[in-house]
SERO-4910 file (N, C-alpha, C, O; in steps of 0.05 Angstrom, whole numbers):
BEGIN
 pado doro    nc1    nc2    nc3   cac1   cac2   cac3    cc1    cc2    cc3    oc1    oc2    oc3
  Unk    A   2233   1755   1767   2247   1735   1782   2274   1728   1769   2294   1729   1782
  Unk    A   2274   1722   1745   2293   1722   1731   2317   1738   1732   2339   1728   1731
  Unk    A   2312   1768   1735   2335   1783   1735   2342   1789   1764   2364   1801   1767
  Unk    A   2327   1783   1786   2341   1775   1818   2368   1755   1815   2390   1755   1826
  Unk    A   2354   1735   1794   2380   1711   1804   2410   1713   1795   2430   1699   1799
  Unk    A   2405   1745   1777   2433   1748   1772   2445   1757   1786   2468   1762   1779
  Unk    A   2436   1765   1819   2435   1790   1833   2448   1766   1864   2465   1772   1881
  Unk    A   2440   1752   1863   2439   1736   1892   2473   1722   1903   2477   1706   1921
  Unk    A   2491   1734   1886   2514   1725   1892   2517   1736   1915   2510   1759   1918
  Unk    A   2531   1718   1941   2535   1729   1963   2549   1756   1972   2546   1771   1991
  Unk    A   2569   1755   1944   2584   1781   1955   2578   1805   1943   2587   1827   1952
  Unk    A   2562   1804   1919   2538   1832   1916   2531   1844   1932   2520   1830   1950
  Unk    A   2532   1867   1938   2520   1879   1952   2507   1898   1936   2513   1903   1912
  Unk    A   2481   1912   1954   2453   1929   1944   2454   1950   1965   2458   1948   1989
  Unk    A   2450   1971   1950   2445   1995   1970   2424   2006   1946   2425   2015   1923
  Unk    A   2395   1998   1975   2372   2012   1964   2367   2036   1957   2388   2048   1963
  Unk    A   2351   2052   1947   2339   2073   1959   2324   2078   1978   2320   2102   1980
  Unk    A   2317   2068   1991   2306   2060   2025   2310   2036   2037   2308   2015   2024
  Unk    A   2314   2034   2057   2332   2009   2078   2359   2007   2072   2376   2019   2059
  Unk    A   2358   1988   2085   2393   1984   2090   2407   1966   2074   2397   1947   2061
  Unk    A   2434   1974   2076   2438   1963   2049   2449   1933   2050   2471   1933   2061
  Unk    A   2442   1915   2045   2436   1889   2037   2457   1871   2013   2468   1882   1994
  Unk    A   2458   1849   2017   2473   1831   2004   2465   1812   1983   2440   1811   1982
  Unk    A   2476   1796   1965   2466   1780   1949   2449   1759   1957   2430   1750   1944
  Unk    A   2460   1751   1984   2446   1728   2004   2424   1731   2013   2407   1714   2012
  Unk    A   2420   1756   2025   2396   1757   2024   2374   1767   2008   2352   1764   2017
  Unk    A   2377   1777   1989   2367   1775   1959   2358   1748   1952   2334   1742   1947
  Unk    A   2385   1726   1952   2373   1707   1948   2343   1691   1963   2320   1687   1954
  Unk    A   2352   1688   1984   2337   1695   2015   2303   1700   2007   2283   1686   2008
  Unk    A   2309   1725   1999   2275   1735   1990   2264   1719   1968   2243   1707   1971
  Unk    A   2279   1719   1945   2270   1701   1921   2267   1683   1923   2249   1677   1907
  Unk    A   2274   1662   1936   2273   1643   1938   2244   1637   1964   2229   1618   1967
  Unk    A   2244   1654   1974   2212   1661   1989   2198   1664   1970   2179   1650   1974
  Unk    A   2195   1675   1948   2175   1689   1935   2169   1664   1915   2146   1661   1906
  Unk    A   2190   1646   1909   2180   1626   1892   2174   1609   1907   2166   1589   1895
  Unk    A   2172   1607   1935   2164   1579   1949   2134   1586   1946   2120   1569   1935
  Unk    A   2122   1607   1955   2101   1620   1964   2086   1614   1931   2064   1602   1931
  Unk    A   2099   1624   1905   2084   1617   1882   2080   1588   1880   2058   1580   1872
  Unk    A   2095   1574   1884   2091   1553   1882   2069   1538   1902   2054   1521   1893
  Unk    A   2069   1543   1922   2048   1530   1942   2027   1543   1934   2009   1528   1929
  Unk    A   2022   1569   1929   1994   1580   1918   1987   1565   1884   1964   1567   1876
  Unk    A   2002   1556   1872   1997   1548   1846   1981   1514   1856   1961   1502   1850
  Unk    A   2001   1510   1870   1990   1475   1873   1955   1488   1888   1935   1478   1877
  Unk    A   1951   1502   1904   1924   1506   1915   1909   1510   1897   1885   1502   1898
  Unk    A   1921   1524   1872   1893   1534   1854   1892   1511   1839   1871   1505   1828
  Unk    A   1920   1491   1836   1901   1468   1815   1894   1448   1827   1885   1430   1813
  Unk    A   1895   1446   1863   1871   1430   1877   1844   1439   1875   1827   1424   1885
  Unk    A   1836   1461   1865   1812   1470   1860   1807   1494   1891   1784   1492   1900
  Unk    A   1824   1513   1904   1819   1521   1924   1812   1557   1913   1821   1571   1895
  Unk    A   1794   1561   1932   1787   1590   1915   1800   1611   1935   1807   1603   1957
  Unk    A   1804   1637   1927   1820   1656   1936   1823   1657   1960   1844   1660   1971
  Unk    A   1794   1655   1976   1791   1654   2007   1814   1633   2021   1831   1637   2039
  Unk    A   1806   1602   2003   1811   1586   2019   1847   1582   2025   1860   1576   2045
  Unk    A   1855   1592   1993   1883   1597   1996   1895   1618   2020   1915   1611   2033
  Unk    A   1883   1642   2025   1892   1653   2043   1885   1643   2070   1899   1645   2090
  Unk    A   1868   1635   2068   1864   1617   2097   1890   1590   2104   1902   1579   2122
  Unk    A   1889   1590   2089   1909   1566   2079   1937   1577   2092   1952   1559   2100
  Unk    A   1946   1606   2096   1977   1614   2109   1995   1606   2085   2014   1594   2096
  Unk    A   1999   1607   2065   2021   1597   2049   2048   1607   2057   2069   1595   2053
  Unk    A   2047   1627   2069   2071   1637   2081   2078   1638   2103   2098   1649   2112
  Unk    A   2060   1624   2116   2065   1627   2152   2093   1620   2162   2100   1630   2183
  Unk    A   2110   1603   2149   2136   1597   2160   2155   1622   2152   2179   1621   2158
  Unk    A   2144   1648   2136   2162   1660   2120   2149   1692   2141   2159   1714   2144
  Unk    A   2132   1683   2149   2112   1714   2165   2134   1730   2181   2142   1752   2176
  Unk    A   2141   1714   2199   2167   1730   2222   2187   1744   2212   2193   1766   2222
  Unk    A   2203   1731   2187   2213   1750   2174   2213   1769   2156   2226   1790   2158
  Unk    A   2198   1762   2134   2168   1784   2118   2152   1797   2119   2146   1817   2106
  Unk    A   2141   1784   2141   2111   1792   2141   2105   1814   2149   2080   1817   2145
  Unk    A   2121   1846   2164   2126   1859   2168   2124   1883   2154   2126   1904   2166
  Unk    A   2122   1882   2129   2131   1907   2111   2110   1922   2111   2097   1924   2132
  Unk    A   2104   1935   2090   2082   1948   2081   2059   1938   2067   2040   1951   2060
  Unk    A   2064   1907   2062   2042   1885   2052   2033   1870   2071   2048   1853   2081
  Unk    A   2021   1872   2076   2014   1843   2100   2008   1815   2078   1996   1813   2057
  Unk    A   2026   1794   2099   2017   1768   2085   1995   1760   2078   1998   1736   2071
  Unk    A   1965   1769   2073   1943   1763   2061   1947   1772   2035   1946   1760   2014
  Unk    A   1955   1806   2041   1949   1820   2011   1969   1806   1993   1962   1802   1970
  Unk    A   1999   1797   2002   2008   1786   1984   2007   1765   1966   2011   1760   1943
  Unk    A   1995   1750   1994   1980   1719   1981   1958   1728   1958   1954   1713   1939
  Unk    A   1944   1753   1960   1924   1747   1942   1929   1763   1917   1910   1769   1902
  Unk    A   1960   1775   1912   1964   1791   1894   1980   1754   1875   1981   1746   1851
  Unk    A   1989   1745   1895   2001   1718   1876   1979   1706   1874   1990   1691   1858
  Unk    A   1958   1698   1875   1934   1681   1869   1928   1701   1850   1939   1693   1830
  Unk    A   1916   1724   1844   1912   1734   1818   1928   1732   1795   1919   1727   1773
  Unk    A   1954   1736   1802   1971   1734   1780   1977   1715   1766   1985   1716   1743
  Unk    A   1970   1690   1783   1965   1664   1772   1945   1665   1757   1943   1665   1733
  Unk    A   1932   1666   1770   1904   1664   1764   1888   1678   1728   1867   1673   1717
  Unk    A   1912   1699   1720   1908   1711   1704   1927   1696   1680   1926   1702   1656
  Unk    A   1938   1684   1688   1962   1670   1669   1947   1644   1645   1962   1631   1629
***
């Protein structure tokens, strides 16, 4: 996460090795998804919610339409960030 935020200046630009090539903005864009999403899954695990209930839970549902698309589906991601926590 850390070394994205050096990356998110608007006029950066990124040319992947697959997709299109992309800007600092929306770089930022993603990261800033990815820490909302840690953060809402962190507050669930120290309400006491177990892996199920977090994914039932949608932590990303406002972020699905434009994410949720890839080659992860929003469950698997949710439950790769609840492990990782989880292991911390």
């Amino acid at each position: 996460m850390k070394a994205l935020d050096s990356w998110t200046d608007g006029a950066f630009q990124i040319v992947p090795a697959r997709g299109k090539v992309t800007n600092g903005a929306s770089l930022k864009a993603f990261h800033d998804m990815i820490v909302t999403v840690r953060d809402r899954v962190r507050g669930m695990i120290f309400s006491g919610s177990s892996e199920a209930d977090v994914v039932a839970g949608r932590p990303t549902s406002d972020f699905d339409a434009q994410w949720g698309h890839g080659r992860v589906r929003p469950e698997e991601f949710v439950k790769e960030v609840y492990a990782a926590l989880k292991g911390q």
